[in-house]
C-alpha positions as YAML, in Angstrom:
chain: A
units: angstrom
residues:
- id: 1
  name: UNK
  ca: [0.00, 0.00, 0.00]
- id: 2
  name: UNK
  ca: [2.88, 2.34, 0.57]
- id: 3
  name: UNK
  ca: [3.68, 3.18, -3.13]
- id: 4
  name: UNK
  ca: [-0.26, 3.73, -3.59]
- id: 5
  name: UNK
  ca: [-0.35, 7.64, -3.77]
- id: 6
  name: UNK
  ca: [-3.68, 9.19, -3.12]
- id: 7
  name: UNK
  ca: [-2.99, 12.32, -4.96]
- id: 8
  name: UNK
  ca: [-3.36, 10.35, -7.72]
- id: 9
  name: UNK
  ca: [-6.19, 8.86, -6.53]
- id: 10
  name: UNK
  ca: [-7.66, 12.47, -5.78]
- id: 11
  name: UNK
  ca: [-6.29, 13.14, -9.67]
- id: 12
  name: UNK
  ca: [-8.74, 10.20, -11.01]
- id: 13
  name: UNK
  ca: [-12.11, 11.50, -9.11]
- id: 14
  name: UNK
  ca: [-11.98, 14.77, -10.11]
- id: 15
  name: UNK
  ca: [-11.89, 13.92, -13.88]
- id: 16
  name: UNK
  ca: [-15.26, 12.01, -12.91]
- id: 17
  name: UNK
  ca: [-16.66, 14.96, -11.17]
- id: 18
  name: UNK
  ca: [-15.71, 17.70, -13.28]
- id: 19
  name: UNK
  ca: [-18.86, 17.88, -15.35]
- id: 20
  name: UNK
  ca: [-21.01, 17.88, -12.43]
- id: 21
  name: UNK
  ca: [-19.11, 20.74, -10.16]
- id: 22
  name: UNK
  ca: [-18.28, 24.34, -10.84]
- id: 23
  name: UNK
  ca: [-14.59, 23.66, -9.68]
- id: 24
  name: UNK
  ca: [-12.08, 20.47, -8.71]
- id: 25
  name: UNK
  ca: [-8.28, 20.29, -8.25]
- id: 26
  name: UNK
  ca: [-5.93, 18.71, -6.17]
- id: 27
  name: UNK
  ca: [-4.92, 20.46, -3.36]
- id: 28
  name: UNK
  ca: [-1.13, 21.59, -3.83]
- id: 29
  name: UNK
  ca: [-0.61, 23.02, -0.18]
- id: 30
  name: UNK
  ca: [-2.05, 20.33, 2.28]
- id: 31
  name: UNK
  ca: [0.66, 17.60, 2.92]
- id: 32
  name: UNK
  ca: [-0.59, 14.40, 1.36]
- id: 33
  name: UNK
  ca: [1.25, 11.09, 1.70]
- id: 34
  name: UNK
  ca: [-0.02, 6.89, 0.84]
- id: 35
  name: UNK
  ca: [-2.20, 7.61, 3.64]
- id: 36
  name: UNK
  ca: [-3.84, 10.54, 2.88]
- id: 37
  name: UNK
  ca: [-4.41, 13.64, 0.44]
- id: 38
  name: UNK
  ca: [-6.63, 16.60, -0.14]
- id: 39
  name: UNK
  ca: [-8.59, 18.18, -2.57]
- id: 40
  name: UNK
  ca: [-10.60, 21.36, -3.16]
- id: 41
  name: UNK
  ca: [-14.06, 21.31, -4.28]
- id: 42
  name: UNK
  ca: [-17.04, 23.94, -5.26]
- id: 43
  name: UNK
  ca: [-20.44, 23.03, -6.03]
- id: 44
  name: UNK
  ca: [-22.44, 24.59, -8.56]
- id: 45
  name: UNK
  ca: [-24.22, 26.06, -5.52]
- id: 46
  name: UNK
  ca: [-21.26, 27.99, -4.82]
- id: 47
  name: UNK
  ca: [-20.58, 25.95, -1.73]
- id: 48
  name: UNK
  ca: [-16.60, 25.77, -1.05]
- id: 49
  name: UNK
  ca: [-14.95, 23.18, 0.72]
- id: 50
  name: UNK
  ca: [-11.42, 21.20, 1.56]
- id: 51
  name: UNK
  ca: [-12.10, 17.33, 1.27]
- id: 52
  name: UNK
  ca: [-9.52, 14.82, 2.69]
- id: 53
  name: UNK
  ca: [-9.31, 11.43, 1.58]
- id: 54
  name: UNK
  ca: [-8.25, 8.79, 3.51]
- id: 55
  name: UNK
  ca: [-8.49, 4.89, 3.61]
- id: 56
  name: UNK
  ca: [-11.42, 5.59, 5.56]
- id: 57
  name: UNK
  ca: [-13.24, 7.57, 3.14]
- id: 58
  name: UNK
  ca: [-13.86, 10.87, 2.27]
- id: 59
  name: UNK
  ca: [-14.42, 14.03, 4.69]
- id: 60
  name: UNK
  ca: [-14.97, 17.79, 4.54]
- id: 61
  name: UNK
  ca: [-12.33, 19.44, 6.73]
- id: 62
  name: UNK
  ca: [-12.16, 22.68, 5.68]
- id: 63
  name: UNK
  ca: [-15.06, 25.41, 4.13]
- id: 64
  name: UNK
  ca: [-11.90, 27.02, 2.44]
- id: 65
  name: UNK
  ca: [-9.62, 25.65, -0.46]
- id: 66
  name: UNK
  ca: [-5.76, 24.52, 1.16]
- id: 67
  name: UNK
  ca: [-7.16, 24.65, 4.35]
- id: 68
  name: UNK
  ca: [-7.94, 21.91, 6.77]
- id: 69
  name: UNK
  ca: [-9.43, 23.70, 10.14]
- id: 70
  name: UNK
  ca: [-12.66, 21.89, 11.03]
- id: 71
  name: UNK
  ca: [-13.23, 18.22, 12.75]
- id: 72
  name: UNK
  ca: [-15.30, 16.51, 9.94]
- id: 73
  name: UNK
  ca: [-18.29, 15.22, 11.43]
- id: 74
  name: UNK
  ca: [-18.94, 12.48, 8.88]
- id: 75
  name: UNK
  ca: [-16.89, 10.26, 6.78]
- id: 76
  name: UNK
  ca: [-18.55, 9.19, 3.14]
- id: 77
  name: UNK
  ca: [-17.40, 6.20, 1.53]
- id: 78
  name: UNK
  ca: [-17.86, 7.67, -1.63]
- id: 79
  name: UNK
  ca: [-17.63, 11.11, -2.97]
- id: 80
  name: UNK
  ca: [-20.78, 10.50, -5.20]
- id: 81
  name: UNK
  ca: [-22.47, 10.38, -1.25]
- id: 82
  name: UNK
  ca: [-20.80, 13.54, -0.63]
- id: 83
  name: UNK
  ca: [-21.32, 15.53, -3.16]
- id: 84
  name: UNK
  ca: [-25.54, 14.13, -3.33]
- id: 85
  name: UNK
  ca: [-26.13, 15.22, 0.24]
- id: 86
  name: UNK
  ca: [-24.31, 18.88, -0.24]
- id: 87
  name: UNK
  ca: [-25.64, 19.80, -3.39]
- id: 88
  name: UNK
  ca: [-29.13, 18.90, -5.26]
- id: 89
  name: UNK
  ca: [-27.33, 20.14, -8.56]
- id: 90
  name: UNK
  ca: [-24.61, 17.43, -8.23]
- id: 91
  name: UNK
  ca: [-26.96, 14.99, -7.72]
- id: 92
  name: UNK
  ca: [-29.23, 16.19, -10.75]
- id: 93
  name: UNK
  ca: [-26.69, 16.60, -13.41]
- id: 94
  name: UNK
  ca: [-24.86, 13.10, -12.64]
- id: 95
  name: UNK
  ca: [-28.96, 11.78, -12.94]
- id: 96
  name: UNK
  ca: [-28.81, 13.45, -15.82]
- id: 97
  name: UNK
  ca: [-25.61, 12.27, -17.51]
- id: 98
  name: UNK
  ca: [-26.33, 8.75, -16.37]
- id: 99
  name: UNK
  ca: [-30.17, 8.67, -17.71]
- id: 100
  name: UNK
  ca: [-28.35, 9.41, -21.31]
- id: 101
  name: UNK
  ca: [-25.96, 6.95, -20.56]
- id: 102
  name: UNK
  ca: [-28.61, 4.67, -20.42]
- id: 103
  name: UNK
  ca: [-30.36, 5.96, -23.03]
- id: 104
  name: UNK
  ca: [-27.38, 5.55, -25.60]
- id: 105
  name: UNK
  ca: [-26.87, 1.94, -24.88]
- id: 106
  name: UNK
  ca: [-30.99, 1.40, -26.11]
...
């Protein structure tokens, strides 16, 4: 597990969120290791936040990109789960996107 980097991982979901938020990166501040990494997200509700990944999951730990100042009060396995309880436009846009999906393979 120890060459597994989770910046990379972090690099990976936010090419499958993109479409669906108003902003995604990597965080290039936070320290990240194997163990852990961080990235910064906005909704298309204009809600900003600092999400850390861990083995455990994923967790909102700052309301501020780079910045990691807040006990995160739950931990989401995914960050589909995440982003669908934060923001009803996530959640209807990645309907959306999957309904065509659908659609196309008819």
């Amino acid at each position: 597990m120890e060459d597994y980097d989770l910046r990379n991982e972090c690099s990976r979901i936010i090419t499958e969120i993109q479409p669906h938020v108003s902003s995604a990166e990597v965080s290039k501040t936070l320290e990240y290791t194997y163990s852990v990494a961080h990235m910064n997200l906005v909704t298309k509700e204009d809600i900003k936040m600092c999400v850390r990944l861990t083995a455990r999951g994923f967790e909102i730990v700052g309301d501020e990109f780079d910045t990691a100042n807040k006990e995160p009060t739950i931990t989401y396995e995914l960050i589909d789960q995440l982003l669908s309880d934060l923001s009803p436009k996530y959640r209807e846009s990645f309907s959306s996107l999957l309904a065509q999906k659908l659609q196309n393979l008819q």
